[in-house]
C-alpha positions in Angstrom: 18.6 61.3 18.2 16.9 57.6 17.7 17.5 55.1 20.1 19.3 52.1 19.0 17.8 48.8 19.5 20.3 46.2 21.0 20.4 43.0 19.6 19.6 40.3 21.8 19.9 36.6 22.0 16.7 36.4 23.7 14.7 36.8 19.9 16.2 33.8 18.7 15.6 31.7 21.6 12.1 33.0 22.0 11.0 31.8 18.6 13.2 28.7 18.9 10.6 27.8 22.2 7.8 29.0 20.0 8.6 26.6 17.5 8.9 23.6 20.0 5.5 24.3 21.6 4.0 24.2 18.0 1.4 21.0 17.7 3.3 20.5 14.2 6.9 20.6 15.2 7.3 17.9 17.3 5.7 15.3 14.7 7.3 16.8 11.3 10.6 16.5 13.6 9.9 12.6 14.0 8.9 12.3 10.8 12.2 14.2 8.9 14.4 12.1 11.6 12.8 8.6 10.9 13.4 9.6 7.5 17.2 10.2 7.9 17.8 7.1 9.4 16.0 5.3 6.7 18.0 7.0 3.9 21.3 6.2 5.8 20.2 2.7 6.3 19.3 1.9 2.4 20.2 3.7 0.1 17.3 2.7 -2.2 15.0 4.6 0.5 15.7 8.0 -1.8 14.9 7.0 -5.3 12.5 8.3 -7.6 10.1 5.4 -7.5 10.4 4.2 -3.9 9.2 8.0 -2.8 6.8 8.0 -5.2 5.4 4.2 -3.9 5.6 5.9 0.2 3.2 8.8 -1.3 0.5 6.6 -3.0 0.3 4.4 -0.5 0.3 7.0 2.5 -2.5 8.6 0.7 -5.2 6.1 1.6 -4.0 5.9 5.6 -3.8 9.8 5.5 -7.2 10.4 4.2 -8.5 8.4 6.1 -6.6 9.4 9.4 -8.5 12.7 9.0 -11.8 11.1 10.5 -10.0 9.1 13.3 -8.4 12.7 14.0 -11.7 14.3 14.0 -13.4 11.6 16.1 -10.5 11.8 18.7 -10.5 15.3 19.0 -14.6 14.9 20.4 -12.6 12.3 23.0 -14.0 9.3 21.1 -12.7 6.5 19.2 -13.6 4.7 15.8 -12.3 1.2 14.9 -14.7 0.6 12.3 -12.9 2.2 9.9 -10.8 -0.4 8.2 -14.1 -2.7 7.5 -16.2 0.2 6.4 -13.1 1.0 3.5 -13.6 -2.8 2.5 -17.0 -2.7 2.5 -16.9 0.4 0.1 -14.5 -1.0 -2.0 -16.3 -4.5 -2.9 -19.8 -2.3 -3.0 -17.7 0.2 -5.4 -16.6 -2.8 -7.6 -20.2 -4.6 -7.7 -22.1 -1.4 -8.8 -19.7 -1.0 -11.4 -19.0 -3.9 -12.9 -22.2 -6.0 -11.7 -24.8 -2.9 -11.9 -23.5 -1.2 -14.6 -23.3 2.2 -12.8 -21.1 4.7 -13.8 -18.2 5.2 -12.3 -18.6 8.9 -10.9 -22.2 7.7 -9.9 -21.1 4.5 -8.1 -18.9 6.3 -6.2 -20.6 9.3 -5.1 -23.1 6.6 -3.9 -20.3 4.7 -2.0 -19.5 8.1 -0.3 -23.1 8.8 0.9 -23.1 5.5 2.2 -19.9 6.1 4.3 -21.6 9.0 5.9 -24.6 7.3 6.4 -22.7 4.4 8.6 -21.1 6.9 10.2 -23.9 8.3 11.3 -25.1 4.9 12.8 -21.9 4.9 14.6 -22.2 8.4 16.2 -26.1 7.8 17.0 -25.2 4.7 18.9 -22.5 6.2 20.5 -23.8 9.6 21.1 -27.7 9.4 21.3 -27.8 5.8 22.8 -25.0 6.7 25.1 -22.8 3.2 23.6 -19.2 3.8 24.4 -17.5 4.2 21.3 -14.8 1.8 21.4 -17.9 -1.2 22.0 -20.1 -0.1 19.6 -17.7 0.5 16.5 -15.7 -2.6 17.6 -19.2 -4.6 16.8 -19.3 -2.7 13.1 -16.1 -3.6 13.0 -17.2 -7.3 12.7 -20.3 -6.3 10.9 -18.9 -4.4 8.4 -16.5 -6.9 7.3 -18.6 -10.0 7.6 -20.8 -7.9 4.8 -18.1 -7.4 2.8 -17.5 -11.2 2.9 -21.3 -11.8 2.2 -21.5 -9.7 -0.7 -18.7 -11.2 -2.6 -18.7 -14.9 -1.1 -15.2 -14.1 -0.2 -14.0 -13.9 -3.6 -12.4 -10.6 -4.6 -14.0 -8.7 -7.6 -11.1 -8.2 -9.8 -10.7 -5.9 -13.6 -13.6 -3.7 -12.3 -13.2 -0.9 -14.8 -10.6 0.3 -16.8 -11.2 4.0 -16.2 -10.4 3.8 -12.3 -6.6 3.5 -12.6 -6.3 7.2 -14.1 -8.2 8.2 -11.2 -5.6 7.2 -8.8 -2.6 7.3 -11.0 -3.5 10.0 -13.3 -1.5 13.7 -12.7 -2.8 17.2 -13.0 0.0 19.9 -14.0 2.8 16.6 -13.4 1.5 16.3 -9.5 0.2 12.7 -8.4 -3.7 12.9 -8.4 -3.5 11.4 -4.6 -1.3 14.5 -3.6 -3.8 16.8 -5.2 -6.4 14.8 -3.3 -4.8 14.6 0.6 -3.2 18.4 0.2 -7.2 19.7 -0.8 -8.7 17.3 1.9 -6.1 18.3 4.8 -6.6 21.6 3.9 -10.8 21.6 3.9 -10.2 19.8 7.1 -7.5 22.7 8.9 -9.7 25.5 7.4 -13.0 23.5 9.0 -11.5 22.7 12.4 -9.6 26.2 13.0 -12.2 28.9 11.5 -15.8 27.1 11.8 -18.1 27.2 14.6 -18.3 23.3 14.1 -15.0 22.8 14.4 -14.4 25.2 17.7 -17.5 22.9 19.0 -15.3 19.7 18.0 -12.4 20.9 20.6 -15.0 22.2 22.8 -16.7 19.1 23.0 -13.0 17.0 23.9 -11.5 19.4 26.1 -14.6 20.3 28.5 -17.8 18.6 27.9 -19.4 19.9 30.6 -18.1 23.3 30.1 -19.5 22.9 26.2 -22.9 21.8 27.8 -23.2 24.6 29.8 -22.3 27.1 27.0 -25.3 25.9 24.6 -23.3 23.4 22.3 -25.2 20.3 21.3 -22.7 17.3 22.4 -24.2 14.5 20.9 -24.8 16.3 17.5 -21.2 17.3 17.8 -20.3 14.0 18.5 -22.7 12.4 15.5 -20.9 15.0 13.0 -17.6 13.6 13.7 -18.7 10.0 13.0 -20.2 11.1 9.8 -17.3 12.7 8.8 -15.5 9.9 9.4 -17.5 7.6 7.5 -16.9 9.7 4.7 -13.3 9.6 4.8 -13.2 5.5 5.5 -15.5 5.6 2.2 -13.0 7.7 0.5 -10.5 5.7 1.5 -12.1 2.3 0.2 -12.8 4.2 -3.2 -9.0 5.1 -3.8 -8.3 1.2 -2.8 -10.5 0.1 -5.5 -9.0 2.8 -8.3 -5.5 1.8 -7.0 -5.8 -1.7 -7.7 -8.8 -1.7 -10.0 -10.6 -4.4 -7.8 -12.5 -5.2 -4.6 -11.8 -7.0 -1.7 -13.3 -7.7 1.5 -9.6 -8.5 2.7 -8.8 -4.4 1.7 -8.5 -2.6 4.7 -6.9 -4.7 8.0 -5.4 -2.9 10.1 -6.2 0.5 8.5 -8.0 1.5 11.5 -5.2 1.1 14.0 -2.5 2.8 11.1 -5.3 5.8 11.0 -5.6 5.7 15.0 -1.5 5.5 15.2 -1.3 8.5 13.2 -3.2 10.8 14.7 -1.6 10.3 18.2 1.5 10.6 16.8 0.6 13.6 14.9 0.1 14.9 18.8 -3.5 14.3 19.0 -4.6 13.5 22.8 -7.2 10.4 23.2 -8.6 12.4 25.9 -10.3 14.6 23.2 -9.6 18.8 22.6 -6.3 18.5 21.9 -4.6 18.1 18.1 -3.5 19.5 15.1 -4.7 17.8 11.8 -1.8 19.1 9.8 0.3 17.1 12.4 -2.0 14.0 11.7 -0.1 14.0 8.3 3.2 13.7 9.3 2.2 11.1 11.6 0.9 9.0 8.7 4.3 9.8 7.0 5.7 8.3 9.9 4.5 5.0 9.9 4.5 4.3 6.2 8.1 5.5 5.8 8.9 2.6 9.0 6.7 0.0 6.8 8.6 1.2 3.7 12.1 1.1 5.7 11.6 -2.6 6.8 10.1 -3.5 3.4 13.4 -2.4 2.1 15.2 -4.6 4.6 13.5 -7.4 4.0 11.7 -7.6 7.2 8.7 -10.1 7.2 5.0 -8.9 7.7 5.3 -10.4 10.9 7.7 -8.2 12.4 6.2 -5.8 11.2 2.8 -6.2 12.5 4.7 -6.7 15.8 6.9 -3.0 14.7 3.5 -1.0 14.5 2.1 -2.1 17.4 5.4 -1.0 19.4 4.4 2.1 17.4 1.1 2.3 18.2 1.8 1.6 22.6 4.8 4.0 22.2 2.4 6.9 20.9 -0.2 6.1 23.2 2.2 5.8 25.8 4.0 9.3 24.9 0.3 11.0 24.6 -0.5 9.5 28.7 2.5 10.8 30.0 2.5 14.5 27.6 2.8 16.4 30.8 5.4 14.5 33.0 7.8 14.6 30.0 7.1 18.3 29.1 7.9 19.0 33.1 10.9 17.0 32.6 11.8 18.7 29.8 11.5 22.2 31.4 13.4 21.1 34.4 15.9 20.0 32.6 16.5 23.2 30.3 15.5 25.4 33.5 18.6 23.9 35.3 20.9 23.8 32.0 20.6 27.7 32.2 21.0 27.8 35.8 24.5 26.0 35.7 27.3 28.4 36.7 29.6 29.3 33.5 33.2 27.3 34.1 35.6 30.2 33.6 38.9 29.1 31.7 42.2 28.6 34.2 44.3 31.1 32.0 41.2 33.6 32.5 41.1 32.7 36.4 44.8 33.3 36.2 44.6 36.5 34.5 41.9 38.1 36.4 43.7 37.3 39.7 46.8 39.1 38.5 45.3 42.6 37.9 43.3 42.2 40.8 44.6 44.4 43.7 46.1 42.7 46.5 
């Protein structure tokens, strides 16, 4: 005769904790709950068109929060990439509509460039031993004082009227810039999780020592994740330029600090080796769906410059203190199951009366 299995409570409980330890859980759990209270709030929040506007224009700070993911992970940082998106964007525009170039060349030049900054960045960073945060604070300034240079500070507008199917176009009724984040995201998560570069990209973050000792090439690590990147801040620029069918040296501010915000609240540590890249996305969801929220309200761009920096210290803030509030949080539910079970008077009453005396 078979044994029967007893059901326990335990299963469900287990998986629940499984669940809450996930890298994506916690940030797709922010994200859904921001955007609850935003669809309470206005009920405008849930329509066709104002979704729509949250996904085209978390596209660009999505794409390119997969580089500032990747450089974080290698316990790095990258501010540059706001300026290097406007400087691809007005170089985009002039080689199209100055140069003549066609529009699949132009921008498959644009994106080598990107990697080719990038690589400038991790050199001087890596190779010339420049802390990162010094060095891509100066291309910062350098890259956008070249955007300003190129086009005299004049945007160049009506650049070709074959971008804006690029960026607004559809492919079996999906928005192109879905199509284009899900493949990225998904190149990236594949790279990161089942490549020997991408192992040597957590290495690299969580021990570098550790990855010296074991034969894996820091700096070159390090250089890989600029380049990379570069490549997405160049991506980035070239879906600017599609989206509004122009150039501007002006594109771009603050789309370092958005990309930087996301990934640490997608759970990614700025001490390097720890993050999930998946997670980066809903962190990027996060922040748009707060811009869109106090767009909605009415809120000035004041305010809300002053809202994503409270973002921005708040994430940075949860990601320094990760393991005091996870001890917290595992004291706390270690002594919510400790807590005696209250027994009902009627039951105390009951079990005293058939007790014997």
């Amino acid at each position: 005769m078979g044994h029967e299995r007893v059901p326990s409570g335990g299963g469900l409980m287990d998986r629940i904790r499984t669940l809450l330890r996930s890298t994506v859980a916690g940030p797709l759990f922010v994200m859904l709950l921001v955007a609850a209270v935003v669809s309470v709030t206005t009920d405008r929040f849930l329509l066709r068109q104002n979704l729509m506007n949250v996904w085209l224009q978390v596209s660009i700070v999505a794409i390119v929060a997969i580089g500032a993911t990747i450089v974080i992970l290698t316990a790095q940082i990258d501010l540059s990439s706001g300026s290097l998106a406007a400087l691809s964007s007005v170089l985009l525009a002039g080689l199209i509509k100055k140069a003549g170039l066609p529009e699949w060349l132009a921008m498959l030049l644009i994106i080598l460039m990107g990697g080719a900054l990038g690589l400038v960045n991790g050199f001087f960073s890596s190779y010339g031993r420049i802390p990162s945060f010094i060095f891509t604070l100066g291309t910062l300034a350098v890259f956008r004082g070249l955007s300003f240079l190129y086009t005299g500070g004049t945007p160049i507008f009506s650049v070709s009227p074959r971008l804006l199917p690029i960026f607004y176009g559809r492919v079996i009724g999906l928005p192109l810039p879905f199509v284009y984040v899900v493949a990225l995201y998904a190149m990236a998560w594949a790279y990161l999780r089942y490549t020997p570069g991408g192992r040597g990209i957590y290495a690299v973050g969580g021990n570098e020592s550790a990855a010296r000792l074991s034969g894996i090439k820091v700096n070159r690590v390090r250089t890989k994740a600029f380049v990379i990147a570069g490549v997405a801040s160049a991506l980035g620029g070239v879906l600017l330029t599609t989206r509004l069918n122009s150039g501007s040296p002006n594109y771009g501010q603050g789309l370092e600090l958005m990309a930087i915000a996301s990934s640490v609240i997608g759970g990614t540590s700025l001490f390097g080796g720890v993050g999930n890249v998946v997670a980066t996305l809903f962190g990027a969801l996060t922040i748009v769906i707060v811009q869109n929220a106090l767009n909605l309200h009415g809120v000035s761009s004041a305010w809300q410059q002053i809202a994503l920096g409270a973002i921005i210290a708040l994430a940075v803030g949860v990601d320094m203190w990760r393991t005091e509030i996870s001890r917290l949080a595992v004291w706390g539910w270690s002594r919510a199951r400790r807590a005696p079970r209250r027994v009902p008077t009627t039951q105390r009453e009951e079990e005293h009366a058939h007790s014997p005396s």
